[in-house]
C-alpha positions in Angstrom: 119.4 123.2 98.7 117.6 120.8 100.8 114.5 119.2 101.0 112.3 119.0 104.2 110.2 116.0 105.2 107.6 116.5 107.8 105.9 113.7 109.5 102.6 114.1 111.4 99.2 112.5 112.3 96.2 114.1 113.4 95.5 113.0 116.5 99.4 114.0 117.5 99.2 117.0 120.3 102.9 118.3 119.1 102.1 117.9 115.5 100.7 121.6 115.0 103.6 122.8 115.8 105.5 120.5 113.3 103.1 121.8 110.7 103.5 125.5 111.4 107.3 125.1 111.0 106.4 123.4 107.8 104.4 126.9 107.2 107.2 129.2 108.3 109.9 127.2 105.8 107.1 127.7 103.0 107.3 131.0 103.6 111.2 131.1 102.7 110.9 128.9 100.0 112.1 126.4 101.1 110.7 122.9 100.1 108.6 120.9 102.1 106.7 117.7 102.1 104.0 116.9 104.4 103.0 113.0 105.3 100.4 112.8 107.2 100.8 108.9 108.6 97.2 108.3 109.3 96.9 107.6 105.7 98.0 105.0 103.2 100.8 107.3 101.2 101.6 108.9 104.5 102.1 105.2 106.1 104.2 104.3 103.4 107.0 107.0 103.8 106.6 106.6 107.4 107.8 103.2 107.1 110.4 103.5 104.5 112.2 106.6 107.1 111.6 104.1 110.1 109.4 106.8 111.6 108.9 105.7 115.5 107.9 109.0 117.0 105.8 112.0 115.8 106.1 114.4 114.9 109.6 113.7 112.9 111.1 116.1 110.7 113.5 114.8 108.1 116.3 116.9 105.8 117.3 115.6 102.4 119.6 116.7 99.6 118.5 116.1 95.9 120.2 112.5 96.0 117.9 111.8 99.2 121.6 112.2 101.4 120.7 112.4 104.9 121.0 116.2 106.0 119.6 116.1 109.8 116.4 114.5 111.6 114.5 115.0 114.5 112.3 112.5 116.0 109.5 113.1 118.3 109.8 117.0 119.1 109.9 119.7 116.6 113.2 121.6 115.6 114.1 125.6 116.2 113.7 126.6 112.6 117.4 127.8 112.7 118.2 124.5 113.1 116.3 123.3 110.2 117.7 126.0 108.1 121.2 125.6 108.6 120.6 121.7 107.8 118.8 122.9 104.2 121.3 124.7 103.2 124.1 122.1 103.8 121.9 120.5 100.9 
């Protein structure tokens, strides 16, 4: 099963809705992470995915194996789902 990486910043007016489908995957158990890029930790991962664009919403497997991305606009949760459980 994957892993879901979510990307944000405050001040980002599509980031709420990045966080909500961070809420809604919660909510099916599935795993989430939340970086919020306006501080130092957040920053850090930011970099180390290459994060341009916000939000971005990342899919891992345990080995940290690529599973689908989207950068700067937020996924249908379908889409999301169907990535997670090529994990």
């Amino acid at each position: 099963m994957g892993i879901v990486k979510i990307f944000y910043k405050d001040d980002c007016p599509m980031c709420p809705m990045a966080k909500r489908l961070g809420d809604n995957l919660k909510e099916k158990n599935i795993g989430v992470l939340s970086y919020n890029t306006g501080t130092a930790e957040g920053l850090a991962e930011a970099t180390f995915y290459r994060v341009m664009a916000l939000p971005t919403v990342v899919v891992e497997d345990e080995m940290e194996n690529g599973l689908g991305e989207w950068r700067g606009n937020v996924p249908k949760i379908e889409e999301v789902l169907s990535a997670v459980q090529r994990g």
